[in-house]
C-alpha positions in Angstrom: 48.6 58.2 9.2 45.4 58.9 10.9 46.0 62.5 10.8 46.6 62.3 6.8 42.8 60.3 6.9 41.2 62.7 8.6 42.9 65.6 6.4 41.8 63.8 2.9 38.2 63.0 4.6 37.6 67.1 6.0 39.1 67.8 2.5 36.1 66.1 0.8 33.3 67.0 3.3 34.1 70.6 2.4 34.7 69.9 -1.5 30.5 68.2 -1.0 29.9 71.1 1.3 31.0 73.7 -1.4 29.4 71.5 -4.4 26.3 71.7 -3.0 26.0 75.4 -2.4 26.1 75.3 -6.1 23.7 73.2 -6.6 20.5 75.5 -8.1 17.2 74.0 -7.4 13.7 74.6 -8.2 9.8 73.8 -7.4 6.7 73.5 -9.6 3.3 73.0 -8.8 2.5 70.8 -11.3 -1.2 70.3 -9.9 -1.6 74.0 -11.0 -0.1 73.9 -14.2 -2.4 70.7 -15.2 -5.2 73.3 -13.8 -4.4 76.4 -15.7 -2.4 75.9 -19.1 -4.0 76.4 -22.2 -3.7 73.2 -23.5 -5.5 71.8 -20.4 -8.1 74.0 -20.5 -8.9 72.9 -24.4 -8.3 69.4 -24.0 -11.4 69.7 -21.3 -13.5 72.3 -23.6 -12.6 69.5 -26.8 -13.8 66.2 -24.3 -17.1 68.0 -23.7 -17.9 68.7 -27.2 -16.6 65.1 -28.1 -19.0 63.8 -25.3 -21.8 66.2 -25.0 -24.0 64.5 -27.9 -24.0 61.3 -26.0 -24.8 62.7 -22.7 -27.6 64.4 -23.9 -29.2 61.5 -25.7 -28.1 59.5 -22.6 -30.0 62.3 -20.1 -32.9 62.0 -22.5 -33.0 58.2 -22.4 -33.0 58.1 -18.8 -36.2 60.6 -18.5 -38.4 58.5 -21.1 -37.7 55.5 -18.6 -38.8 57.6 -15.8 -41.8 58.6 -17.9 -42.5 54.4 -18.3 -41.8 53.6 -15.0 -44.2 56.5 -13.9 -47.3 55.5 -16.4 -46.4 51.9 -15.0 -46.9 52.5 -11.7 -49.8 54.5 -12.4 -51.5 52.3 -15.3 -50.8 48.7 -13.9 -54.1 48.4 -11.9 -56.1 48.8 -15.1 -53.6 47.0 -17.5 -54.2 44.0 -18.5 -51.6 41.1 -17.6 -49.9 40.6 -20.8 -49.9 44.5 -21.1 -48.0 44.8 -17.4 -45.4 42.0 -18.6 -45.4 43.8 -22.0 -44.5 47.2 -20.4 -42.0 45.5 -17.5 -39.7 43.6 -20.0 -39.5 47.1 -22.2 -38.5 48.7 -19.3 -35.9 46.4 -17.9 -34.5 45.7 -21.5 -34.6 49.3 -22.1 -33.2 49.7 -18.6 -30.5 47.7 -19.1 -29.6 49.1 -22.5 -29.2 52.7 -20.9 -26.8 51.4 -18.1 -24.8 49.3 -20.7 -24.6 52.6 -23.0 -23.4 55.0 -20.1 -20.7 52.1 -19.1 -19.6 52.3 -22.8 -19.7 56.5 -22.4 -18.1 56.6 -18.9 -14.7 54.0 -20.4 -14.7 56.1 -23.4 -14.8 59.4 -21.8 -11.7 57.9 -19.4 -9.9 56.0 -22.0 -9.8 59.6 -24.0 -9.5 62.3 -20.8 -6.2 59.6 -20.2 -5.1 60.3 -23.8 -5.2 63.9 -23.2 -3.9 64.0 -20.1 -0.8 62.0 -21.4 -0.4 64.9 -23.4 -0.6 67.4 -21.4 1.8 66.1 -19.3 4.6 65.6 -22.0 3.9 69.2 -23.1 4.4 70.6 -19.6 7.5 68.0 -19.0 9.1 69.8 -21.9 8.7 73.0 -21.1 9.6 72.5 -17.4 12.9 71.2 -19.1 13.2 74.4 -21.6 13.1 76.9 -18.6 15.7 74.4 -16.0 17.8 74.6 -19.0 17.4 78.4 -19.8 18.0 79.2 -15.9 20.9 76.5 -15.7 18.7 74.3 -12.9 20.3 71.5 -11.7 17.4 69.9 -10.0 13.7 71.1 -10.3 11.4 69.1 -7.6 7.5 68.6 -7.9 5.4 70.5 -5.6 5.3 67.9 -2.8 8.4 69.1 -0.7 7.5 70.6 2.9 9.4 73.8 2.4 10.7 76.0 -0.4 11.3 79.7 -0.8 8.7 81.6 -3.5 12.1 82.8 -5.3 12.8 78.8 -6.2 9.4 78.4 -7.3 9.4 78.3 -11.4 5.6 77.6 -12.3 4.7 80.9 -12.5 7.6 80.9 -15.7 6.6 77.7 -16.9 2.8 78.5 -17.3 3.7 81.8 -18.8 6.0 79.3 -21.6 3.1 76.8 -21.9 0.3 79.7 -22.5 2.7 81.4 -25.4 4.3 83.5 -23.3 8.0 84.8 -23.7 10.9 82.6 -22.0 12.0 84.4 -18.4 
């Protein structure tokens, strides 16, 4: 009996041995497709056009209360009281205006690079899918494995699908 269980369990160490030869597996740098695709590369070019109104009026904003803080400190000897108060509480409301506005920018710039990037990521997803199924992948693993040959490594075929390129 103990000879027919170690026959039937050699019999499926080699049958797992032999499966897994077949097994076809590939890499992708994901990080570098992110980088490099066109898509990501407009979804940046579209956020700064998008947010580079507000940024400017915001950089303005912040060098007219330089300009008040300046002619504060240099004025307030010869101010009058009531003129110093007058000048402070501008500056502190106006002060406190600027940071609320470039909190608002800063979520909004987040809340929409997040948007995009969800995106980006279903459009690279897809066609990391298109070419495992065109090459007959079994597995495709994400850049974070400590070794792998260059021949298993598919972003170079993946970016050229993502950027319009013909299937490999």
């Amino acid at each position: 009996m103990s000879k027919k269980v170690l026959a039937l369990l050699s019999g499926l160490v080699l049958a797992s041995s032999v499966s897994a030869a077949d097994l076809k597996v590939g890499v992708v740098d994901l990080r570098k497709l992110i980088d490099q695709s066109s898509q990501s590369q407009k979804s940046q070019a579209d956020l700064k056009k998008e947010f580079q109104p507000k940024e400017t009026k915001l950089v303005n904003e912040q060098k007219e209360l330089k300009k008040l803080e300046e002619k504060l400190e240099k004025d307030a000897a010869v101010m009058s009281d009531a003129d110093k108060r007058k000048t402070e509480k501008e500056l502190i409301d106006r002060g406190r205006e600027f940071k609320r506005q470039m909190d608002e920018m800063r979520q909004d710039y987040g809340l929409r690079a997040n948007q995009e990037m969800a995106k980006i990521q279903k459009v690279i997803q897809e066609a990391i899918q298109t070419v495992a199924k065109d090459q007959n992948f079994d597995l495709i693993l994400v850049d974070g494995v400590a070794f792998a040959k260059d021949g298993l490594n598919i972003t170079d075929q993946v970016e050229k699908l993502l950027n319009g390129g013909a299937k490999k």
